[in-house]
Every structure is written in structure tokens, then in C-alpha cells.
Backbone as CSV, one residue per row, in Angstrom:
resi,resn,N_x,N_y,N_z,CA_x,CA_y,CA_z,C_x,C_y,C_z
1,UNK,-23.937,10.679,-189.013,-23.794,11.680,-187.975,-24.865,12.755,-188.108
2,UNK,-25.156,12.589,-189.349,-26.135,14.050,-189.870,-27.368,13.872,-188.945
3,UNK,-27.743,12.143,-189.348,-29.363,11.886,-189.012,-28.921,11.994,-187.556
4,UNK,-28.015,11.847,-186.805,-28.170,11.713,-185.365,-27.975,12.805,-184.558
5,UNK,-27.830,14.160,-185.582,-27.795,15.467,-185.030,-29.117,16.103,-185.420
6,UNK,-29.831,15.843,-186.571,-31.520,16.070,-186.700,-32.181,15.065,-185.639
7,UNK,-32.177,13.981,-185.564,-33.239,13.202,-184.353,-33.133,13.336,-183.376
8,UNK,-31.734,14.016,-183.002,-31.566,14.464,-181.516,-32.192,15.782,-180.926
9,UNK,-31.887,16.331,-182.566,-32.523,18.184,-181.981,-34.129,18.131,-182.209
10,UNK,-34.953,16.935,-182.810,-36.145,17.162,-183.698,-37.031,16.107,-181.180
11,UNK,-36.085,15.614,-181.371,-36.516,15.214,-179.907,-36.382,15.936,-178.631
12,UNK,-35.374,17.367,-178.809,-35.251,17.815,-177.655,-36.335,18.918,-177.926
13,UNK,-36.515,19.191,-179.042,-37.759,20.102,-179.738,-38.848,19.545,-179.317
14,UNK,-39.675,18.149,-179.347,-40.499,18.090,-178.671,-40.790,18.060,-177.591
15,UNK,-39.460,17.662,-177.047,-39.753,17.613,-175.247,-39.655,18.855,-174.395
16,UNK,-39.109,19.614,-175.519,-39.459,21.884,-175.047,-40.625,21.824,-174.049
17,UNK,-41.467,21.455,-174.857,-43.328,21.901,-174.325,-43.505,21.294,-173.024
18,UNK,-43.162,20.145,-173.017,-43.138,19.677,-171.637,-42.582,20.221,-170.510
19,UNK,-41.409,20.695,-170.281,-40.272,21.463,-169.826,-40.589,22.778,-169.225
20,UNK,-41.624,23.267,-170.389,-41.678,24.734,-170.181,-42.483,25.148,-169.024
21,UNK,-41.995,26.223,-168.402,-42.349,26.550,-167.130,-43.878,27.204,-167.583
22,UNK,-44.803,27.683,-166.784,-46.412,27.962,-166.598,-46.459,29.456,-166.361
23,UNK,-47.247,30.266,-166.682,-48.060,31.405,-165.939,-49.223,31.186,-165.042
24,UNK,-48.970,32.096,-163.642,-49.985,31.634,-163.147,-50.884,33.255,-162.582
25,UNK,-51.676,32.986,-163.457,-52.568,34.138,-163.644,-53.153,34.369,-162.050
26,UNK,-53.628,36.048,-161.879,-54.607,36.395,-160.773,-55.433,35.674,-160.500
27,UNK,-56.307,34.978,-159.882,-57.350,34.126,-159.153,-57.404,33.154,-159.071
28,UNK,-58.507,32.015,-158.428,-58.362,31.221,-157.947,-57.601,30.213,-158.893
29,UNK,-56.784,29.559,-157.581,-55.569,28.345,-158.232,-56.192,27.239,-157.650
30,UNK,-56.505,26.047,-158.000,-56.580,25.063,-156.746,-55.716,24.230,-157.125
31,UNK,-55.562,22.725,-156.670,-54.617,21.677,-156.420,-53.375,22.197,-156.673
32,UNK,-53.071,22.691,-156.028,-51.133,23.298,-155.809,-50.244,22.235,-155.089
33,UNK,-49.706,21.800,-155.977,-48.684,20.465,-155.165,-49.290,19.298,-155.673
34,UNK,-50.225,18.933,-156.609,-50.734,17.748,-156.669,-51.356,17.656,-155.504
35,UNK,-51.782,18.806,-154.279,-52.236,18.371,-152.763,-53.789,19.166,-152.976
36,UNK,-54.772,19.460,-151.878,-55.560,19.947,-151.625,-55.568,21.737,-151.138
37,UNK,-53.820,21.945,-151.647,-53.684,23.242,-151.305,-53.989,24.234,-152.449
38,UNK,-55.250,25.179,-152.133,-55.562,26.532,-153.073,-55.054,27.524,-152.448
39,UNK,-55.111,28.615,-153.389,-54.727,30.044,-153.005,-55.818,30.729,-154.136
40,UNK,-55.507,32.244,-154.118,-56.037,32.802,-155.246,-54.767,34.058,-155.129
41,UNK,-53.690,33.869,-156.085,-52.978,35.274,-156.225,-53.590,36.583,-156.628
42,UNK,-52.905,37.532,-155.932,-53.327,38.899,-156.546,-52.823,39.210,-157.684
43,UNK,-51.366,38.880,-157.644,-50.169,39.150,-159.081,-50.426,38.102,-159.677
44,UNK,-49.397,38.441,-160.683,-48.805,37.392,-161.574,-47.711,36.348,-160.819
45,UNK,-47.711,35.196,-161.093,-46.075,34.434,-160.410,-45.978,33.748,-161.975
46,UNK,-44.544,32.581,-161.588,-44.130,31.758,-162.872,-44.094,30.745,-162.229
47,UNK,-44.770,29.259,-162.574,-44.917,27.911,-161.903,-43.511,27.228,-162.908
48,UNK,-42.769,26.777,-161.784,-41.643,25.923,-162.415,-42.167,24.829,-162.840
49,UNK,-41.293,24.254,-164.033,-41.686,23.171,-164.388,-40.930,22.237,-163.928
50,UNK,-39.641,22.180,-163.135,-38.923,21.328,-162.462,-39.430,21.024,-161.349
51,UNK,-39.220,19.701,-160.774,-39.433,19.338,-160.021,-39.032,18.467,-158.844
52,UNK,-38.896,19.101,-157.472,-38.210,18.313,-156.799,-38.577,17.791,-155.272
53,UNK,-40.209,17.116,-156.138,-40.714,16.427,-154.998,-41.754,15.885,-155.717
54,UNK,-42.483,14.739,-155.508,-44.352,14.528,-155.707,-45.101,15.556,-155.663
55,UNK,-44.677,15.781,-154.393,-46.107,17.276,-153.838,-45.038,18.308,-153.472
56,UNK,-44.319,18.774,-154.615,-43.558,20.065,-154.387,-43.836,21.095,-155.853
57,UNK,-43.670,22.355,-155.452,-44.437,22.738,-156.735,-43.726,24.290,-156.279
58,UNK,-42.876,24.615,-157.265,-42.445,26.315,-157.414,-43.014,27.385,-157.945
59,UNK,-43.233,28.718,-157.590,-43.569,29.451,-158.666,-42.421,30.694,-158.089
60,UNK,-42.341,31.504,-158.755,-40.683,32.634,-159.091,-41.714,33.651,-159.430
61,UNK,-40.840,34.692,-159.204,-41.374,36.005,-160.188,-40.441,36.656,-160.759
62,UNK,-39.013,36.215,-160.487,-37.609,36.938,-161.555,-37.061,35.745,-161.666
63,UNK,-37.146,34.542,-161.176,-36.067,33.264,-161.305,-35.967,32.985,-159.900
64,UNK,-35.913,30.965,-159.951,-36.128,30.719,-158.718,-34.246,30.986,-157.320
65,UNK,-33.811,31.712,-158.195,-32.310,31.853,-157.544,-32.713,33.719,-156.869
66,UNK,-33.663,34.323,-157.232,-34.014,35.615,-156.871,-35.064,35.967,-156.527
67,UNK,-36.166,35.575,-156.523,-37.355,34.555,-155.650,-38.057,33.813,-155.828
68,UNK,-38.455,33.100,-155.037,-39.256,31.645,-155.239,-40.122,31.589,-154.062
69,UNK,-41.434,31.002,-154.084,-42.234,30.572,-153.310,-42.820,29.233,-153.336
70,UNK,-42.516,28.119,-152.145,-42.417,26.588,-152.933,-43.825,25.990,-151.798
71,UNK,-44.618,25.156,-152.666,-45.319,24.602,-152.056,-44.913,22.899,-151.797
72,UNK,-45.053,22.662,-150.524,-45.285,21.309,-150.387,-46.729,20.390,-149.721
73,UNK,-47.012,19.783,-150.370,-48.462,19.851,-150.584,-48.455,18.785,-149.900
74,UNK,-49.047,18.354,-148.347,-49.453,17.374,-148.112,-48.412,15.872,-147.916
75,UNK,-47.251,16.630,-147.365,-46.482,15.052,-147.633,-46.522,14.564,-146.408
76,UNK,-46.473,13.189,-146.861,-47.085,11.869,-146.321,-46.016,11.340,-144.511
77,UNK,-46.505,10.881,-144.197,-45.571,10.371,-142.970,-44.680,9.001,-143.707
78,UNK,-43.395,9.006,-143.152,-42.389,8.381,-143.875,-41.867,8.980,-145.037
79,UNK,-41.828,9.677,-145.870,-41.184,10.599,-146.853,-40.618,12.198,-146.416
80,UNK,-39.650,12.459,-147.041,-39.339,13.680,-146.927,-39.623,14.370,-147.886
81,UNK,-39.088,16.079,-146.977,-40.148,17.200,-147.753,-39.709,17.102,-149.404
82,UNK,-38.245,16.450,-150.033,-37.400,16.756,-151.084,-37.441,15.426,-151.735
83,UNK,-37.638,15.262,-153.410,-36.510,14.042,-153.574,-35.085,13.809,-153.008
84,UNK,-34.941,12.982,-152.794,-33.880,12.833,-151.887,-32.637,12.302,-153.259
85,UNK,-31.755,12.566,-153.201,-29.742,12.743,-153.944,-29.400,11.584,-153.847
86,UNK,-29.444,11.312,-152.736,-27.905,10.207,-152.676,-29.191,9.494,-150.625
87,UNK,-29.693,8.665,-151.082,-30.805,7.864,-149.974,-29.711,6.778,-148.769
88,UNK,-28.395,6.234,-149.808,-27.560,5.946,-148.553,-26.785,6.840,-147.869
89,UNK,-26.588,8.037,-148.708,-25.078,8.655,-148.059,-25.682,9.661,-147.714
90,UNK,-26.599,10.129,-147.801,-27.277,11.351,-147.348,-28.819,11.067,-147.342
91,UNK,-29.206,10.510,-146.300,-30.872,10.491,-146.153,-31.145,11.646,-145.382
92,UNK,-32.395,12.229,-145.868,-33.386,13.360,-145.648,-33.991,13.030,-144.485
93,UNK,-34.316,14.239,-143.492,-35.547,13.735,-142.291,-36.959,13.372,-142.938
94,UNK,-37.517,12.330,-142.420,-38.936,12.191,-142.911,-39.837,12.772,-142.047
95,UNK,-41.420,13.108,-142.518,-42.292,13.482,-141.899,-43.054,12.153,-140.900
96,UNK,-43.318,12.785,-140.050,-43.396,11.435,-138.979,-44.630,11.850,-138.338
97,UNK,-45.279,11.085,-138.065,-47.115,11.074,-137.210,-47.012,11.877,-136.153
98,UNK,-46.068,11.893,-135.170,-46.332,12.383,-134.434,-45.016,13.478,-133.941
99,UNK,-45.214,13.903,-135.331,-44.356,15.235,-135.043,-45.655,16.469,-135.079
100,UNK,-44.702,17.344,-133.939,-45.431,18.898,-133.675,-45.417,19.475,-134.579
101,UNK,-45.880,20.375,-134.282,-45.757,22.385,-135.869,-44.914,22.407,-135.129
102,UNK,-43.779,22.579,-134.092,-42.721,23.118,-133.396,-41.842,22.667,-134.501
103,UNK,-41.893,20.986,-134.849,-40.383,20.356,-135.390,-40.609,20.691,-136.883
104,UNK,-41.415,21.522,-137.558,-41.765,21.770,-139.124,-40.177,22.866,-139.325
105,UNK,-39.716,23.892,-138.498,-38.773,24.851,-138.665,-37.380,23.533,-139.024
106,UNK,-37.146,22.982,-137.705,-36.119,21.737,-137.638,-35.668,21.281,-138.931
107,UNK,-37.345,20.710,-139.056,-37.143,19.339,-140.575,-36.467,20.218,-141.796
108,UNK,-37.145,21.535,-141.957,-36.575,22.287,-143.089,-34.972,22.452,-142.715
109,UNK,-34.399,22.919,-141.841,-33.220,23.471,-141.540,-32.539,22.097,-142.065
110,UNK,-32.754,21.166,-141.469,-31.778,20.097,-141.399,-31.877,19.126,-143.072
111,UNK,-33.067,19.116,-143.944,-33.032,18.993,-144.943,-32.320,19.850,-145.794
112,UNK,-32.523,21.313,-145.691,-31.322,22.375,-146.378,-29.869,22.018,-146.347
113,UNK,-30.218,21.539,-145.278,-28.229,21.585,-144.714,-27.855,20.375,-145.323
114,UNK,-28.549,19.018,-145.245,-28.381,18.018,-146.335,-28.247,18.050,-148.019
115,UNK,-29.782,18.714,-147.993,-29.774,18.344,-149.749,-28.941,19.595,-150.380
116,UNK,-29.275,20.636,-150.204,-28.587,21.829,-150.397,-27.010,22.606,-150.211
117,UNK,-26.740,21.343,-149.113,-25.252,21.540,-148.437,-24.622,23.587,-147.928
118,UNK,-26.220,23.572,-147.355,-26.259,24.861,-146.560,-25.254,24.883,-145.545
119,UNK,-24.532,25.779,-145.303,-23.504,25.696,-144.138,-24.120,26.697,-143.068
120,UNK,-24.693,27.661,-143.703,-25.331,28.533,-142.260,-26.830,28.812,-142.349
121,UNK,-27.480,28.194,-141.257,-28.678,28.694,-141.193,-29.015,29.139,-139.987
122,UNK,-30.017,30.081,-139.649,-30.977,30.746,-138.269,-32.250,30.085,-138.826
123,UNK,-32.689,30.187,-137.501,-34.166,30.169,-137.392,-34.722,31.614,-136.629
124,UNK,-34.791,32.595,-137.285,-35.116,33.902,-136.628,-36.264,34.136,-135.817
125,UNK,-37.639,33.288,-136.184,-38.481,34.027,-135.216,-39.402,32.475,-135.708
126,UNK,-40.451,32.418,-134.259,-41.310,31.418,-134.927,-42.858,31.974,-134.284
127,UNK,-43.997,31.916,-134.672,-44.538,32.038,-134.235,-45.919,31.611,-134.110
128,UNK,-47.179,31.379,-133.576,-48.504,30.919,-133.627,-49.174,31.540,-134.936
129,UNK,-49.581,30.637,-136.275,-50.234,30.833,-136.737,-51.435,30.160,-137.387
130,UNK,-52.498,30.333,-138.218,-53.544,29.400,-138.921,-53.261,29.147,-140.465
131,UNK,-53.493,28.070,-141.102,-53.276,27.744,-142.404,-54.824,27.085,-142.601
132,UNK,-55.212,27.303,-143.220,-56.321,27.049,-144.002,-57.532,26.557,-142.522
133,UNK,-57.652,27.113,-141.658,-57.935,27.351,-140.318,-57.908,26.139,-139.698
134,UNK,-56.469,25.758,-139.766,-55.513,24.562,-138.926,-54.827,25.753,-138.307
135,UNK,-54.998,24.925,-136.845,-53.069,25.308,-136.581,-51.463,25.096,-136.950
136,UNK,-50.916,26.047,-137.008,-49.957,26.195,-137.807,-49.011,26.593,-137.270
137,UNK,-47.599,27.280,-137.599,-46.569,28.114,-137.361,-46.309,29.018,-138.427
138,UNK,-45.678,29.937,-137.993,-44.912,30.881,-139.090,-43.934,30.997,-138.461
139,UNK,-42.507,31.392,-139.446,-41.585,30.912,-138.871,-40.345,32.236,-139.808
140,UNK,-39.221,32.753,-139.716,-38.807,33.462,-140.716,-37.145,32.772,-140.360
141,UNK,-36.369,32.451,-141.311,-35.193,32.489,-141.548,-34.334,33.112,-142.076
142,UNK,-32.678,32.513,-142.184,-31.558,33.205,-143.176,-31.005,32.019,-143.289
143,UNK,-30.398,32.065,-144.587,-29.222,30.767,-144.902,-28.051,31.314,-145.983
144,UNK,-27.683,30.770,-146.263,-26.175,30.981,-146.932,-25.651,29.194,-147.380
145,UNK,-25.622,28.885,-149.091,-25.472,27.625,-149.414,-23.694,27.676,-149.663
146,UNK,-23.511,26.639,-149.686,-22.125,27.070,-150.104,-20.979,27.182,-151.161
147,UNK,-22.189,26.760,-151.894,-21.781,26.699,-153.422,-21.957,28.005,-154.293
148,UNK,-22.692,29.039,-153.466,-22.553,30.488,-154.201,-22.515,31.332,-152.872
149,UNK,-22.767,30.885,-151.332,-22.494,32.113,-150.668,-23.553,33.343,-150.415
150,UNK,-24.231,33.127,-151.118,-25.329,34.067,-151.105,-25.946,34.265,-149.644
151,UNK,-26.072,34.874,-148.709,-27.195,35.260,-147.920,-28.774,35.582,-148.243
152,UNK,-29.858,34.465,-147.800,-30.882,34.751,-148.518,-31.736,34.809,-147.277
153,UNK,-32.920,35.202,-147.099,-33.865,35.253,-146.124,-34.878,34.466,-146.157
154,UNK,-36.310,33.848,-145.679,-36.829,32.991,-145.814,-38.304,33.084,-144.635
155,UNK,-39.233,33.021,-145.426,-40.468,33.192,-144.594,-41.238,32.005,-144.870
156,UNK,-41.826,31.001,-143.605,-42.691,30.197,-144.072,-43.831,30.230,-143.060
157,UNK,-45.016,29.041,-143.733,-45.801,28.862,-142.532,-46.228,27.504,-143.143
158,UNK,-46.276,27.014,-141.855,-46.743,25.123,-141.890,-47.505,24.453,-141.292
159,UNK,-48.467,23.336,-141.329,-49.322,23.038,-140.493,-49.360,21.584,-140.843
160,UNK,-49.878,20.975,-140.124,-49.968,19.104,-140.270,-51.461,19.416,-140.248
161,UNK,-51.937,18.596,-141.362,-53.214,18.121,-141.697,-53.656,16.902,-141.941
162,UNK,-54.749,16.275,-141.206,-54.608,14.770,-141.486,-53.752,13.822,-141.731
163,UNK,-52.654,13.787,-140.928,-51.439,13.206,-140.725,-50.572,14.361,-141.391
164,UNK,-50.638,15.126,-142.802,-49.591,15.315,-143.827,-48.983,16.390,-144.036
165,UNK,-48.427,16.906,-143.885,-47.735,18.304,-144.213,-47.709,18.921,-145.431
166,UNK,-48.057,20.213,-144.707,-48.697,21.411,-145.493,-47.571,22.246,-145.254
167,UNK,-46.686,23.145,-145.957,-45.582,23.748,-145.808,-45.521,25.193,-146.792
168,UNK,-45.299,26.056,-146.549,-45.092,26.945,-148.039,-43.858,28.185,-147.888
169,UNK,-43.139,27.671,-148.091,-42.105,29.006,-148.096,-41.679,29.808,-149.404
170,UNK,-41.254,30.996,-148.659,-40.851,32.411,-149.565,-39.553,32.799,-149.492
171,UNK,-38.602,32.348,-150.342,-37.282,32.736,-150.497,-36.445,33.628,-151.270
172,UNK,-35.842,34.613,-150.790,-34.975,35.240,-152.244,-33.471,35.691,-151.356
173,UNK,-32.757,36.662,-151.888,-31.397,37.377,-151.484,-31.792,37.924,-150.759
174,UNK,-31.190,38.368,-149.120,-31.469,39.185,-148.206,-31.531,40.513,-148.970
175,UNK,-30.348,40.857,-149.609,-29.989,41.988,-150.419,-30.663,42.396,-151.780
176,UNK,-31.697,43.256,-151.452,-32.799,44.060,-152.350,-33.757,42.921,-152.623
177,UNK,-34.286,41.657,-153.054,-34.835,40.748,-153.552,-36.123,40.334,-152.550
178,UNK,-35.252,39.915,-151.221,-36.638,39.744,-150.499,-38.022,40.849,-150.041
179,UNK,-37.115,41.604,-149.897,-37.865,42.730,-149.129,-38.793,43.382,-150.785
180,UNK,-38.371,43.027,-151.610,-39.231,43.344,-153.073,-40.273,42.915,-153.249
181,UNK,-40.372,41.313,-153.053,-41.578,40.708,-153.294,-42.320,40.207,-151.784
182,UNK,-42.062,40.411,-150.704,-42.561,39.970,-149.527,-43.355,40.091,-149.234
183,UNK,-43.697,41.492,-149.800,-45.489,41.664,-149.410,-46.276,41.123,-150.327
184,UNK,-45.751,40.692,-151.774,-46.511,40.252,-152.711,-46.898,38.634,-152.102
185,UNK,-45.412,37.814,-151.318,-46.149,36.830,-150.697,-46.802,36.079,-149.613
186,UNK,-47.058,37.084,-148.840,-47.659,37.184,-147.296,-49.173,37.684,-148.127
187,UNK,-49.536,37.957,-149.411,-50.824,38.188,-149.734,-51.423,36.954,-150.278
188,UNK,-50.143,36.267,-150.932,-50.227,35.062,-151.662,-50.888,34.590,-150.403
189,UNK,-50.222,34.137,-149.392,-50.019,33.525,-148.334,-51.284,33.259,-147.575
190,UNK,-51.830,34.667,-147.269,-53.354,35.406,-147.174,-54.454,34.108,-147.752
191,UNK,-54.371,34.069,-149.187,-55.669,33.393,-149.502,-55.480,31.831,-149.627
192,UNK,-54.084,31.243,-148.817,-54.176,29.847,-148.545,-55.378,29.275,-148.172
193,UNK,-55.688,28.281,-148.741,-56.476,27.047,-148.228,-56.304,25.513,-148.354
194,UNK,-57.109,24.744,-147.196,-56.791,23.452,-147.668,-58.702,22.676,-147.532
């Protein structure tokens, strides 16, 4: 029992390093998502080391439950924006060729409400914007999951590029959290490129 309580802890000890989440220093970042998406932050953020996509990629600045800013880098037509849970009992919308920047707000809402088992969401405002000087949308939400209830707010902007979707949203608690870091990520946001 002894040796199988040392080889167990001497293995979860090495697999720490792997695990461990990133700093992601002021200036230029490139390949964000495993995709062709750069930025250059002004601040500091924290790159998650979890992962819950190919081309999905987090970074937080208090924890991704109090804010988070998630990239999805380029996903492909036929896949969705998420690993997908449960592929018979709950399949995800996929990204499709000849979807608009209109249906980018949609696909998110209706993936939340799947993978996340969101019970309330808005789509508050949408509007004409550029991503890495594509056309794009920006778009702002609210949701509420239902497994904690929380009311959180939600800013993105998205664009289809060479078939693939380019996506990046900014999430935290309506209550004190968003309005904290928002301007920190509409600057982030600022030095997108693809």
C-alpha cells in the first residue's frame, strides 16, 4: 500500500508542470488558440492550462469563474466552438461554410445553453465591427448557469476567416467583476490580429 501511495504522489508530482497554468506577460503574443490569432496585451493576464477545445485557449486575471477572456482560434467548418460532453445526447452547433457574422451571437447562445446548461441568456446589443481588418460583429450579453445562478455579463467580437472562426469573448459577474476588468479587455481586444 506504501509503494502505491509514493508512485501515485511521485506521478501526480510530475504531471504538476504540465497542468500548471502560464503568465502572459505585456507584448506581443502570437499563435493564440493554436490559430493565427495575435494580440499584444497591455497588462498582465493568466493562460489556463485546461482545455476545452483544439483551438480554445483561456486567460483570467482573478480566476476563470471571476474573469476570463477565451479565444477560439479558427475553428473549422463541421466542428463546434467546445469539446463536446455527451456527442449523442447533447450535440453542439457546428460551424458551417456558409454561415453569416449575424449567426456567430446564435451559435454561442445555443452552445452555452447545451454544454453549460445555461437557463437564461440575452443577446443585448450586436453590432458592425473589424477583427484583424475582416468583417466582424461585436456583440454584448448576460447569462445565468444553473448550477450556481450567478448573473454574468459577456462581451465578444467574431469574424469568419477563410472558411474558420475567429471568436473572442470577455466574461465575468455582472456584479463588481465585469465592469473591473472591461476596459482592460476591449484594449486586449484593440491589438487583435489575424
Amino acid at each position: 500500500m506504501t509503494r502505491l501511495l509514493i508512485g501515485l504522489s511521485m506521478g501526480l508530482a510530475a504531471m504538476s508542470p504540465a497542468a500548471a497554468n502560464s503568465l502572459v506577460s505585456a507584448g506581443p503574443r502570437p499563435n493564440i488558440a493554436g490559430s493565427s490569432f495575435s494580440a499584444a496585451p497591455v497588462d498582465e493576464w493568466n493562460r489556463l492550462s485546461r482545455k476545452d477545445g483544439k483551438n480554445v485557449e483561456i486567460w483570467t486575471r482573478d480566476g476563470d469563474q471571476l474573469n476570463k477572456v477565451t479565444f477560439f482560434g479558427g475553428i473549422p467548418s463541421g466542428k463546434p466552438l467546445v469539446r463536446e460532453i455527451d456527442k449523442k445526447r447533447q450535440p453542439l452547433p457546428k460551424v458551417a461554410a456558409d454561415m453569416l457574422i449575424t449567426d456567430i451571437p446564435v451559435m454561442l447562445e445555443s452552445t452555452y445553453r447545451i454544454q453549460y446548461a445555461v437557463s437564461q441568456m440575452d443577446i443585448d446589443s450586436q453590432e458592425p465591427a473589424t477583427l484583424g481588418g475582416h468583417k466582424a460583429i461585436r456583440f454584448t450579453y448576460r447569462f445565468a448557469r444553473e448550477d450556481d445562478g450567478v448573473r454574468r455579463k459577456g462581451e465578444a467580437i467574431g469574424a469568419f476567416v477563410g472558411g474558420k472562426l475567429y471568436l473572442v469573448t470577455y466574461e465575468a459577474p455582472a456584479l463588481y467583476f465585469f465592469d473591473k476588468d472591461v476596459e482592460k479587455y476591449r484594449k486586449l481586444a484593440a491589438t487583435l490580429a489575424l
